[in-house]
N, C-alpha and C positions, 0 to 999 in steps of 0.2 A: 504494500500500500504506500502510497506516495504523497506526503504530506507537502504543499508549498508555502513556503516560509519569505515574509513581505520583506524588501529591500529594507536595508538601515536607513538609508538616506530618505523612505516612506515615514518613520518612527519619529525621525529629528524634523520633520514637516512638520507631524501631526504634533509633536510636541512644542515646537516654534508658534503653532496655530494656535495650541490651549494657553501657551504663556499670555498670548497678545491678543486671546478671547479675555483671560483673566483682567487684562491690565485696562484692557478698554473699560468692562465692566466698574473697575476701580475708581479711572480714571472719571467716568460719568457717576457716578453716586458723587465723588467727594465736589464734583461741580455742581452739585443739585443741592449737595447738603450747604454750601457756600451761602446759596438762598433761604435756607431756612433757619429757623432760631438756632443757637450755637448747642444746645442740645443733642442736634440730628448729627452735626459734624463731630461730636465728641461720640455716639453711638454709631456712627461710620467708621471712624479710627477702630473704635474698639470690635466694631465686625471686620475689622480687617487684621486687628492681629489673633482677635481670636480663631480666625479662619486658617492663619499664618501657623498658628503654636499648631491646631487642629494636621494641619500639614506637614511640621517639618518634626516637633517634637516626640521622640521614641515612647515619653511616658506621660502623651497628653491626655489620656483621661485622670489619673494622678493630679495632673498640676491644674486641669480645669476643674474636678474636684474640689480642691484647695481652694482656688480661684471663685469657687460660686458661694462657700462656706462665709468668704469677705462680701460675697456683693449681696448678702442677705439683709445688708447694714445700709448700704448704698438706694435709695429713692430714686433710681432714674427712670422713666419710663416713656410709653411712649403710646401713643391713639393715631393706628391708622384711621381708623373709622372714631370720628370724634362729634358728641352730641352731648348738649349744655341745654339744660332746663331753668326756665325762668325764675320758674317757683319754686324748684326743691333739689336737692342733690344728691344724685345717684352717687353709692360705692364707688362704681366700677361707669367711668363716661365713655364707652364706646365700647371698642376692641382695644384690651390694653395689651403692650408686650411692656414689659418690664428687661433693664439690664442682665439683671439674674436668669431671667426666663433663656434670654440669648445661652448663655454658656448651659445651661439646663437641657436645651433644647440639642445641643452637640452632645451631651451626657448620654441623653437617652435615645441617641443613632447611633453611637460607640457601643449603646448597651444591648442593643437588638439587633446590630450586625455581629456582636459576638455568641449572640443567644443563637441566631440563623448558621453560623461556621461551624457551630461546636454545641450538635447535641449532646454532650455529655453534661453540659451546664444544667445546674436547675433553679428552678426561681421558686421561691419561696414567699405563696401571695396571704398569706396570715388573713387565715378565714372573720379572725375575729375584729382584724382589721378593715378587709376589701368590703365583707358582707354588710356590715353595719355602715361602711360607707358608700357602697353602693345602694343602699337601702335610702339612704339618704339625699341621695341622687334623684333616686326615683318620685320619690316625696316631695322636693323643692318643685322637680319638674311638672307635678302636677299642681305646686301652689303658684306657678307661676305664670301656670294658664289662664288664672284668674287676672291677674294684677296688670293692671293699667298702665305696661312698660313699652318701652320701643323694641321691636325683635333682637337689634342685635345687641340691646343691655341687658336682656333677659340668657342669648347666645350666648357672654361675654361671662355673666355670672356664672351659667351650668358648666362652661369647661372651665373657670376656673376651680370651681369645686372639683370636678374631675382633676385637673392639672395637681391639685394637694394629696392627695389618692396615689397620683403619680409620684410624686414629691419623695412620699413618705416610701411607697414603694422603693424608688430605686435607690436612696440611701442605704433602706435596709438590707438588700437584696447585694451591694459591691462594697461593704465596707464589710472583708475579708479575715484581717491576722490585724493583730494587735498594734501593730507598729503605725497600719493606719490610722487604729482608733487611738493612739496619742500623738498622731500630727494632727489631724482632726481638731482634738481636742486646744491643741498649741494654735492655731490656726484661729480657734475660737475665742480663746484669749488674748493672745494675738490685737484678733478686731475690737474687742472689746476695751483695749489698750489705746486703741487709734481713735474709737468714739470718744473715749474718758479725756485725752489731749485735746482732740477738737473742742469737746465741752471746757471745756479749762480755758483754752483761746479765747473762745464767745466771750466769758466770764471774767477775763484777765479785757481781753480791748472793749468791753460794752458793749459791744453788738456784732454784727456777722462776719462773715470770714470771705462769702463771696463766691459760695458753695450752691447756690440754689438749683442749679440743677442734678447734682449730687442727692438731692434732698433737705438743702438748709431752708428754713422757714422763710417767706417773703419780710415777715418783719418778726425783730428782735421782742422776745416774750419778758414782758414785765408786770407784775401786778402786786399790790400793797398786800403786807402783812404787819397787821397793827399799824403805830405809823412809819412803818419805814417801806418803801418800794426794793424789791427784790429783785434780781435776777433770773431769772430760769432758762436754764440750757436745753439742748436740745440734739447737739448732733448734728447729723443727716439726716434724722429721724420726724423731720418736718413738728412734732409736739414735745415737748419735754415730757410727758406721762409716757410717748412710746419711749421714747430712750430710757426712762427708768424703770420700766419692763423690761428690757432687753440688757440692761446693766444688771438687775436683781439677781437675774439668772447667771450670768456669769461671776456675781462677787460670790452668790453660793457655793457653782463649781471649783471658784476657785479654795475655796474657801475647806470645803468636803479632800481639794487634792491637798492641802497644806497637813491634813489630817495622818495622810497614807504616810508608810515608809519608804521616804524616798530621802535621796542624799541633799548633805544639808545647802550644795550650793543652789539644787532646785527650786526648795526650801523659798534661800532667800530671794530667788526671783521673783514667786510667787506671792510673799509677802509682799514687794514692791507693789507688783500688779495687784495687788487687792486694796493697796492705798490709793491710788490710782484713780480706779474705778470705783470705788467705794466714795472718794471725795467727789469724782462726776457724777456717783448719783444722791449726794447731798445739793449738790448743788441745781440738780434737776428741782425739786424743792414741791416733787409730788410726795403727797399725803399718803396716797394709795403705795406705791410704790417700798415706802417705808414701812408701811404697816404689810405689806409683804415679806418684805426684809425680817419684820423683827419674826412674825411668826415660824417663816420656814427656815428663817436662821436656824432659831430653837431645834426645830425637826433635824436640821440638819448635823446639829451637834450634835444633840440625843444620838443619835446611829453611829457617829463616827466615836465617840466616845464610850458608846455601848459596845462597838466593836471593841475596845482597849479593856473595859473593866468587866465586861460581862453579867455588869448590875442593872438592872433597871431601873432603879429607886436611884443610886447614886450617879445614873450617867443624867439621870432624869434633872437631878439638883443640879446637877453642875454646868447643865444648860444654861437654866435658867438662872444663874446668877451670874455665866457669864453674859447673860442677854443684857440683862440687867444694868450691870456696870457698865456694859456699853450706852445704851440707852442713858442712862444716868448724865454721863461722862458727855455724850453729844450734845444731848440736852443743855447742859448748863453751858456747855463752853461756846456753843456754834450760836449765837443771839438769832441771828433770820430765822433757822431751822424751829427756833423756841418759839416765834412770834408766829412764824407759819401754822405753831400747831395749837397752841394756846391761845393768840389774841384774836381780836376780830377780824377774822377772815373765814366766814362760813358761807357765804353764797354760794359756790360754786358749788358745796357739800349740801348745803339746802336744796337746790334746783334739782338735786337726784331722787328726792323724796316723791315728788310730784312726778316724775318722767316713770317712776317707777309706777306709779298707781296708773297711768296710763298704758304701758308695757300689757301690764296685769289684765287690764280692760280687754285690751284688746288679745292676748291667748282666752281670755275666758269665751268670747267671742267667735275665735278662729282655733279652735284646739288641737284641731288634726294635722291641717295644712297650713294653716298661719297666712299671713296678708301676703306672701310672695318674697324670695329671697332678694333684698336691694331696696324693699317698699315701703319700710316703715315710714320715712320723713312723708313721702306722700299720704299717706293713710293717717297716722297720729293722729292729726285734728278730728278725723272720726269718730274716736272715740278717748278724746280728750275729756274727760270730765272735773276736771282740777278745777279749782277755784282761779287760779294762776292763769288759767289760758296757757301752760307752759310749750304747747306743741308749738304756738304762735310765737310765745315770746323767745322760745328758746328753742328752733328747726335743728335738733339733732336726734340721732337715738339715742335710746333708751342708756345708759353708761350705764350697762352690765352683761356683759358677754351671752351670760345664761340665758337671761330672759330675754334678748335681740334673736337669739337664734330661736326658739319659743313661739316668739312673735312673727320672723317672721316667717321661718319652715315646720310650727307644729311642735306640740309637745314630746309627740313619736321622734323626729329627726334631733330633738336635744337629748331626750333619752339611749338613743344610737352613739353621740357625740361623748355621752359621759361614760358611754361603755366601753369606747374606745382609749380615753383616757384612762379610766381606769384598770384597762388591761395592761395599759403599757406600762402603769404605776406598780400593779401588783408584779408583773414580770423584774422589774427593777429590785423591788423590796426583798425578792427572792434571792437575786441576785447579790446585795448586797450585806446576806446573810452567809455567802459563800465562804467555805477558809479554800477553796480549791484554787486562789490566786491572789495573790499579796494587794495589789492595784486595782485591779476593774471592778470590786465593790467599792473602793471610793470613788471610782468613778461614776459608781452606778448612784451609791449615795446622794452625788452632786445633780445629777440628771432629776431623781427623784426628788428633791427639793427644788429642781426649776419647776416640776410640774407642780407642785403646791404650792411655792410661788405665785404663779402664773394663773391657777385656779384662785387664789384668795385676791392677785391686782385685778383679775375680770371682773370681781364680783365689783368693782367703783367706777370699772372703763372698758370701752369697748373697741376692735381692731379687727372685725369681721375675717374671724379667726378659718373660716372655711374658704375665703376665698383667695387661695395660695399664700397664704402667711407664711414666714422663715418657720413658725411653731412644726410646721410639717415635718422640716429637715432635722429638726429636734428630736420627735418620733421615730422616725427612720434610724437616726444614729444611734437611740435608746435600744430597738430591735436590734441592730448589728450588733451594738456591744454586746447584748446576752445572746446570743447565736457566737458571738466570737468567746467568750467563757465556757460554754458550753461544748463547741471544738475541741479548747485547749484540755477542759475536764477529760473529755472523752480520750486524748490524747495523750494523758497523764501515763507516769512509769505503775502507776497503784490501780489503774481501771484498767490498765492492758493485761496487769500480773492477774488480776479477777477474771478478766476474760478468757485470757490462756486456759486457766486452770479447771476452767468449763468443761 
């Protein structure tokens, strides 16, 4: 049989043709983007090196990994399809791609061209996870048939709910051996490191840095406690309540790895990095946030110090007295922090009394399907019945995670939501009851007080937690960690000697 094999000099055509298809292509976006807000031109560059690393780099799913873990921080986005309402404001205004979404989106074609080369892969789609969120899927989608949306916001919202599903999925599914799950982790502190300087910046020049397309807020947040006017930081994070949600969680993990035994120069890095970011999220100078803090602090000692003493009573004490001193010690010294919480400054703590009895109205109302996922600002005044008018005076949702999702996909689809969380919490607790590895129950520790955390800041603020939040990638990396202990158990010299001997 006679195979014919094309000329080289056919090869270096075809290959001269695809460079000088590529370059044209290049050449006309960054001429396009010249025209538009400086936005487009900064998410062209960055589709162009990401295409770049995607191309030349040997361990580019690794370092765009890495790479999406920082831009979970990063607000950049973007609305092909772009629609603004007069009267109320959607979540989600059009068709959004986000920066993160980009590197996300090369993740999960790296991850299903290798699922498609190599049946011997397997994926691991956690019933207790896909079900309950697929279920929830199904649920919105019929509450949204109702709701008085433009198609492609109602589009816009369903895949992103899908796209968190994804999210969670493929973290858990390629975060493999160990080694990843403490770059990972570095990675995450790391960012957490870079939000806490930024916030430091704002706070040190009095106002912004120059970032807003990044995600810095169009204007610098200030508001009186007692008499003195304060500052509130904020990050990339467009509100200082998000950034002090996203700080909470990492002063805990850092907080849970200070615990482990590890060597003392790690140690002292990790202490730095917890002053750090512990003083940016003082200076966030959210209520919620701190009352986050203290509680899952607590949880988060209790564990790590229950693993040293083996007491319950005394890891229990020694929690809480060192919560205590802390709190004490803040208190007195930090004046804003004192006046923020003690003088007058309750409005914004008032206005959630009212928003909440109107939330309420309306699940009582809609208890299955809820007013449509994205709909509550439109709907509210419905079934406003405050004295306050608050829907009117004050067009936002409801500032509490719980009862937004409630309101607006059904008591069923919140009920799904806390099943989920709660799996991944009870997996965690399990884990970090382990002796079968020195480390990854403090890590799991840390993980496990972001979720409590995170459950206790919801309950005063809201971040429409389903519609591709970083909280996914959270998830996901919680699942890896206990699939990667579980390996290594299995892996062990004392579970193979058991097995042999079968």
């Amino acid at each position: 049989m006679n195979y014919s094999v094309a000329p080289i000099s056919s090869y270096r055509r075809l290959d001269a043709g695809l460079v000088l298809l590529i370059g044209l292509v290049i050449g006309l976006s960054l001429c396009v983007a010249v025209y538009l807000p400086p936005k487009w031109t900064v998410f062209t560059l960055f589709m162009i090196v990401v295409a770049a690393c995607f191309a030349i780099v040997r361990q580019r799913e690794k370092l765009l990994l890495y790479v999406s873990v920082v831009l979970t921080s990063v607000f950049l986005s973007f609305h092909p399809i772009y629609l603004e309402s007069a009267t109320f404001i959607w979540p989600v205004r059009g068709f959004r791609i986000t920066i993160f979404e980009v590197v996300f989106f090369c993740l999960m074609i790296s991850w299903l061209v290798r699922l498609a080369a190599d049946s011997s892969l397997k994926t691991n789609l956690f019933p207790w996870i896909s079900i309950p969120f697929l279920l929830i899927w199904c649920l919105s989608l019929a509450g949204l048939s109702r709701a008085p949306m433009p198609g492609i916001i109602k589009f816009s919202n369903l895949w992103l709910l899908f796209e968190s599903w994804l999210i969670c999925l493929y973290f858990a599914n390629n975060i493999r051996d160990r080694r990843t799950v403490f770059n990972i982790t570095a990675v995450l502190v790391l960012t957490g490191v870079l939000q806490a300087l930024l916030g430091m910046a704002q706070y040190v020049s009095g106002g912004l840095l120059g970032l807003q397309i990044f995600g810095e807020p169009k204007s610098y947040n200030v508001m009186e406690a007692g008499s003195e006017i304060v500052s509130r930081v904020s990050g990339t994070f467009g509100h200082p309540n998000n950034l002090a949600g996203y700080l909470v969680m990492l002063v805990l993990l850092n907080l849970a790895l200070l615990l482990a035994p590890i060597v003392r120069e790690t140690k002292l890095v990790l202490g730095l990095t917890l002053v750090l970011i512990g003083t940016a999220l003082i200076l966030t100078f959210s209520r919620g946030g701190w009352l986050a803090l203290s509680f899952a602090g607590m949880f988060t000692l209790y564990l790590g110090f229950l693993r040293w003493s083996r007491q319950q009573v005394l890891s229990l004490l020694f929690s809480l007295v060192v919560l205590i001193v802390f709190v004490i010690t803040t208190v007195a010294f930090i004046t804003p922090l004192r006046q923020r919480l003690f003088l007058e400054d309750y409005g914004a703590a008032e206005s959630r009394i009212p928003m909440t009895w109107v939330a309420l109205n309306t699940i009582y109302q809609h208890p299955w399907l809820g007013i449509g996922l994205g709909n509550y600002i439109f709907a509210a005044p419905d079934y406003d019945i405050t004295p306050e008018g608050i829907s009117y005076e004050f067009p936002r949702p409801v500032h509490n995670e719980f009862l937004l999702i409630a309101a607006e996909q059904g008591l069923p689809a919140l009920g799904l939501f806390l099943t989920i969380i709660f799996y991944i919490m009870i997996r965690l607790f399990r884990l970090s009851q382990s002796r079968d590895d020195p480390l990854l129950p403090y890590l799991a520790i840390g993980l496990l007080g972001n979720f409590v955390a995170w459950c206790i800041f919801r309950v005063t603020d809201y971040n429409y937690v389903l519609l591709g939040d970083p909280f996914w990638l959270l998830a996901g990396f919680s699942l890896a960690l206990v699939q990667v202990s579980r390996q290594k158990a299995a892996n062990s010299p004392t579970k193979q000697a058991a097995y042999n001997s079968r």
